[in-house]
C-alpha positions in Angstrom: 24.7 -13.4 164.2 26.5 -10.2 163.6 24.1 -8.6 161.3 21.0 -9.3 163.8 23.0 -7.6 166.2 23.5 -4.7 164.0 19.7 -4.7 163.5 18.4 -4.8 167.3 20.8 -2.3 168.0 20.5 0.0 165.0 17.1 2.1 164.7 15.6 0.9 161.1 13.0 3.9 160.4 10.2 4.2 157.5 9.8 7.3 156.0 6.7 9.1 154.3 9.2 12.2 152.8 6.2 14.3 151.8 6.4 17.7 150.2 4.3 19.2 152.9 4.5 16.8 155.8 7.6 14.3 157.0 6.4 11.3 159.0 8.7 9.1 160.5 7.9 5.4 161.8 10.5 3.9 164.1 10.1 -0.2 164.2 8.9 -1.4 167.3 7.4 2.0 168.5 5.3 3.9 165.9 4.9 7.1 164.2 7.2 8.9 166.5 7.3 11.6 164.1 5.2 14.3 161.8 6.4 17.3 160.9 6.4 20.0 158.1 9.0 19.1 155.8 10.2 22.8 156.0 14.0 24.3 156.6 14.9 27.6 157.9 18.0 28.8 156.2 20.2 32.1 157.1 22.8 32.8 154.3 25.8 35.1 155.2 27.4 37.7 153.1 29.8 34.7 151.9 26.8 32.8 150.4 26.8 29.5 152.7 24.1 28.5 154.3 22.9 28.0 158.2 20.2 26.0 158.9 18.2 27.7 161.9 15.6 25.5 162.4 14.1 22.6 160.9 9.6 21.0 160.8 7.4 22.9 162.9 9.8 26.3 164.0 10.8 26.6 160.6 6.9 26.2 159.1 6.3 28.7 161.7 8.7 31.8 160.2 7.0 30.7 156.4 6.6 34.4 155.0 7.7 36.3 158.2 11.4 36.3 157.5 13.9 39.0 157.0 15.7 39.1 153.3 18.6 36.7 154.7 16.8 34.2 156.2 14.5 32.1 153.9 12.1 28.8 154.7 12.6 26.3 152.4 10.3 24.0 151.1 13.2 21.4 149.3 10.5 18.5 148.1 8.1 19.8 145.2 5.8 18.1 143.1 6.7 14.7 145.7 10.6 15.0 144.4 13.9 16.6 146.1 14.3 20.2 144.5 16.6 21.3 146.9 19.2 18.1 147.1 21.6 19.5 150.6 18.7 21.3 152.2 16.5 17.7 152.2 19.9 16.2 153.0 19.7 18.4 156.3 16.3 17.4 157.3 16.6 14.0 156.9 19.6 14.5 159.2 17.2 16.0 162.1 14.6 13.9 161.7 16.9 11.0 161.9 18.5 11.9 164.7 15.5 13.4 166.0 13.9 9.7 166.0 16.7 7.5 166.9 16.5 5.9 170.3 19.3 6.1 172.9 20.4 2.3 172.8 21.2 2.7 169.0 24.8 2.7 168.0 24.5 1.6 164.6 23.5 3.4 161.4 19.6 2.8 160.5 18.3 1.0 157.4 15.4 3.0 156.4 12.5 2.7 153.3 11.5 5.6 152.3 7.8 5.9 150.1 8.1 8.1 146.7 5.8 8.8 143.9 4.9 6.1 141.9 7.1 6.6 138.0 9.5 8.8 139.5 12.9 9.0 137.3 16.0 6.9 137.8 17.5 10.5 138.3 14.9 11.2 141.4 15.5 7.4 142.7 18.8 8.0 143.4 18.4 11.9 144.6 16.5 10.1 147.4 18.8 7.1 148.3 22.1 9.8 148.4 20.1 12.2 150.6 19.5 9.5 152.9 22.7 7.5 152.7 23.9 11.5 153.6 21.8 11.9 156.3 23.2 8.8 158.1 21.6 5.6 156.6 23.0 2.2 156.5 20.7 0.8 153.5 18.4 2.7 151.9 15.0 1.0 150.4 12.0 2.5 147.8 8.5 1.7 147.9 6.1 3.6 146.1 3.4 5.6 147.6 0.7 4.5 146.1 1.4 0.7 147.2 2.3 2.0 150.7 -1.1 3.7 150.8 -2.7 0.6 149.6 -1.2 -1.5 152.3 -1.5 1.4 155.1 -5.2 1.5 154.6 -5.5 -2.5 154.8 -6.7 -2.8 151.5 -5.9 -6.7 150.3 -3.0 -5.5 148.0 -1.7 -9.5 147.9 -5.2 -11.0 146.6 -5.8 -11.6 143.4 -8.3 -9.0 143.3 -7.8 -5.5 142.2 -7.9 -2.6 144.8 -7.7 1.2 144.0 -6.2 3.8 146.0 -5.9 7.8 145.6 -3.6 9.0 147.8 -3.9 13.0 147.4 -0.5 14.3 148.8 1.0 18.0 149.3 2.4 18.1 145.7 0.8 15.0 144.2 -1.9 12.7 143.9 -1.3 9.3 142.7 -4.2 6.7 141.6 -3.4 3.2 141.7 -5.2 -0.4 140.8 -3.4 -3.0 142.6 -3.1 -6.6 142.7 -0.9 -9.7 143.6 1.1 -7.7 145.5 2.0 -5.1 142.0 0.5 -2.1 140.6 -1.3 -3.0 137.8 -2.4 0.5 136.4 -1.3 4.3 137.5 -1.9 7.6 137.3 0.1 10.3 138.9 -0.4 13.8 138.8 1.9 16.8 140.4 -1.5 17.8 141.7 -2.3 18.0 145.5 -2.8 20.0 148.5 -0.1 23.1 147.5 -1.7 23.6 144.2 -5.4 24.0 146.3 -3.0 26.7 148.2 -2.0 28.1 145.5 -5.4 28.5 143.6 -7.0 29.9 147.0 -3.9 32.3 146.9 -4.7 33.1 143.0 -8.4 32.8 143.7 -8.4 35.9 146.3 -5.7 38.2 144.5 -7.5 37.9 141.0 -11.7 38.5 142.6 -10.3 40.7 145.3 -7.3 42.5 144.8 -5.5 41.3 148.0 -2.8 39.2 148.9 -2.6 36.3 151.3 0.2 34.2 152.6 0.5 30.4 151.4 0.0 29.4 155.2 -3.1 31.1 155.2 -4.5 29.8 152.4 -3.7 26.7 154.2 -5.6 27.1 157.1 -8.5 28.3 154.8 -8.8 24.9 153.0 -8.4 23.1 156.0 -11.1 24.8 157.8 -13.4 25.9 155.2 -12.5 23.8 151.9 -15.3 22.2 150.3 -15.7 20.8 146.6 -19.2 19.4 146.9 -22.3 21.6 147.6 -23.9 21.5 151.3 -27.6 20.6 151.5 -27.5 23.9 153.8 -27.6 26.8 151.6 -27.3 29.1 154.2 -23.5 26.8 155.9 -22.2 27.9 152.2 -22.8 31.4 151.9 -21.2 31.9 155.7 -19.1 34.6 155.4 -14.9 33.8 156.1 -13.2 36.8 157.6 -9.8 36.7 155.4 -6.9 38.9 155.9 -4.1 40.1 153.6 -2.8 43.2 151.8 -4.3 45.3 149.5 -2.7 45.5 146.5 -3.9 48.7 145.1 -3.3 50.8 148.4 -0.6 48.4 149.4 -2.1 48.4 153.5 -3.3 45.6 155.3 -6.6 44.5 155.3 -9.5 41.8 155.3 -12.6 40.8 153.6 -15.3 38.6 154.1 -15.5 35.2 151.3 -17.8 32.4 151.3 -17.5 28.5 151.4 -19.1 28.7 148.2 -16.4 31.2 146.7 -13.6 28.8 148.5 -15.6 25.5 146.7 -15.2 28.1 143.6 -11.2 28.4 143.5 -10.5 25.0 144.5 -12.7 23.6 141.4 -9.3 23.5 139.0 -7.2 21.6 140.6 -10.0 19.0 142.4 -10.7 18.4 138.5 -7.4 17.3 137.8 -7.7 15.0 140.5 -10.9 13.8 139.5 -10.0 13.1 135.6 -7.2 11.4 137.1 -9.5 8.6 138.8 -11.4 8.4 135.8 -8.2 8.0 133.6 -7.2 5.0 135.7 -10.5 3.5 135.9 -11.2 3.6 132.0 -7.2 1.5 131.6 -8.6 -0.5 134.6 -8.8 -4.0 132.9 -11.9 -5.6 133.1 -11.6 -9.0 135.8 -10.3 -5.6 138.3 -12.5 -3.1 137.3 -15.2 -5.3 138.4 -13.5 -6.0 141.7 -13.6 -2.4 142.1 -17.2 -2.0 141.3 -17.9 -4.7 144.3 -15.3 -3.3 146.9 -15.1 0.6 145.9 -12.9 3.3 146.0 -10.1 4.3 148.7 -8.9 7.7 149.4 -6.1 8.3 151.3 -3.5 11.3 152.1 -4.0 15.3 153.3 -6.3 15.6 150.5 -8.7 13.1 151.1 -10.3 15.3 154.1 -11.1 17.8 151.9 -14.9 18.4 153.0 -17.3 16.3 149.9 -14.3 15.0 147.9 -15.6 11.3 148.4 -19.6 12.5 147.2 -17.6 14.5 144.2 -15.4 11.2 142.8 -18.8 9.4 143.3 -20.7 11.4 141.5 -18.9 11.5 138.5 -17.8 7.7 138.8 -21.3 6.0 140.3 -18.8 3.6 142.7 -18.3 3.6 146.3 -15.8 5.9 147.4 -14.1 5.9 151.1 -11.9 8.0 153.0 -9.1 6.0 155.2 -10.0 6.8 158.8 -6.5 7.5 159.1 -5.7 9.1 156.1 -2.7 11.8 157.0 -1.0 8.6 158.3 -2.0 5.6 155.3 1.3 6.1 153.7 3.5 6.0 156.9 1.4 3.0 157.9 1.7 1.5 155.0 5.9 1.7 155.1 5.8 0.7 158.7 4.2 -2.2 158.0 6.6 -3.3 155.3 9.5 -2.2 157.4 7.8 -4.9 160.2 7.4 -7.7 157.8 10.7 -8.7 155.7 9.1 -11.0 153.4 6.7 -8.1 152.5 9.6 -6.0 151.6 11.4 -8.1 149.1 8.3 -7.9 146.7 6.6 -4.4 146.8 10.3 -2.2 147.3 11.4 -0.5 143.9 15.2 -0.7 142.6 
């Protein structure tokens, strides 16, 4: 009796800890939050550290600050790099999320990429434990995804996912309620950022912030070729420095150019399905013949990413309507259904 009590009155949360976006799933009420998993952090002349702000204000002062004040990015590559600073997010989030009737300390799950180490596990469970949890449960993304997107991840049939992340993709065949076969690459959305950055310094000569590289791929990235010849060669007004006269200044690029210096990374992606479909056994490689392909995460709304994996694959290959949101889902629904949570949660 006393432990339902703790549980109507505590505020049990899901969380999709992404290295570009946090979302936050309260039970009972939804996604309540989603926000760039981003800290702004003044250091004194002492050395310690003030947090000044934390999601969207902090994304906001990304490569605007002055030398003592820094915005941190503490997940990469879909792990904790920066242990106290994700310590302190979690914290606002948290609190950020709780409702006003909740006196107790939340249980929370908490989706992570799919073969993370023992060392990473426990980097995760001690941030949140930190940050104010009672009990802290793993599930991995890929699954969450799976589940988020209503794919039948209990059946014995196989299903496959690619959930395309800010710092990784992860492919997954699942069945009977396990992952049977995966492939996870530290590949996603920042390296597209970066290779736009890297794209425009190396043809051009000028530099341009991560953030708007950012906004370029949303807008403009494409990785398949538009039957309009004309839509591709549209010029994009970019602005940046110049690097040999070191003054601000812009240039005009193409979709085409953009298509161009997101090829690398998309690859990687792409020989990543292909890896996981070729150790696909057979009885679920035919299920996914029938039933196709799901893509899921930030990445999956890259403009032609679904005609580009089916292409080189022939299958059927679908973007999650909801695919920012799949992974949050996906906990959410775990966090709703206890039974569910015993058998896909990872020690």
């Amino acid at each position: 009796m006393f432990k339902s009590l703790i549980n109507y009155f505590s505020n049990d949360l899901a969380v999709d800890l992404g290295t570009a976006n946090t979302l936050v799933y309260v039970k009972g009420r939804g996604i309540v939050l989603n926000e760039p998993s981003v800290v702004a952090v003044k250091t004194d002349s002492k050395g310690s550290k003030k947090v000044l702000s934390v999601g969207k204000e902090a994304k906001e002062m990304v490569g605007r600050t002055p030398g003592n004040i820094e915005a941190i990015k503490p997940l990469k590559d879909g792990v904790i790099a920066d242990f106290e600073v994700t310590e302190r997010m979690l914290r606002y989030f948290i609190k950020k999320s709780k409702n006003k009737r909740s006196i107790f300390k939340p249980r929370i799950i908490i989706a992570v990429p799919h073969g993370i180490t023992q060392v990473e596990k426990k980097a995760v469970k001690e941030s949140a434990i930190d940050a104010g949890a009672r009990e802290v449960y793993l599930v991995e993304e890929p699954m969450a995804a799976a589940i988020g997107a209503d794919l039948p991840v209990q059946d014995a049939v196989g299903s496959m996912v690619v959930d395309i992340g800010g710092g990784t993709t992860e492919v997954a065949v699942i069945s009977l309620g396990g992952i049977v076969h995966s492939v996870s690459v530290r590949v996603g959305g920042d390296k597209m950022d970066t290779a736009i950055v890297n794209y425009i310094k190396k043809q051009y000569s000028i530099l341009i912030g991560e953030s708007t590289a950012e906004a370029i791929k949303i807008e403009f990235g494409s990785v398949y070729p538009s039957e309009d010849e004309e839509e591709d060669n549209e010029p994009i007004i970019v602005k940046g420095i110049d690097l040999i006269t070191g003054v601000p200044t812009s240039i005009e690029v193409t979709i085409d150019e953009i298509r161009k210096a997101l090829r690398e990374p998309v690859n990687v992606i792409v020989a990543s399905v292909k890896d996981a479909l070729e150790k696909t056994p057979p009885e679920l490689a035919s299920d996914i013949v029938d039933n196709g392909i799901m893509l899921t995460g930030g990445g999956a709304l890259i403009k032609g990413l679904d005609k580009l994996i089916h292409k080189e694959t022939g299958l059927t290959v679908k973007v999650f309507d909801e695919a920012l949101f799949a992974v949050v889902k996906g906990v959410g629904m775990i966090l709703d259904n206890i039974d569910l949570l015993g058998e896909v949660t990872i020690d």
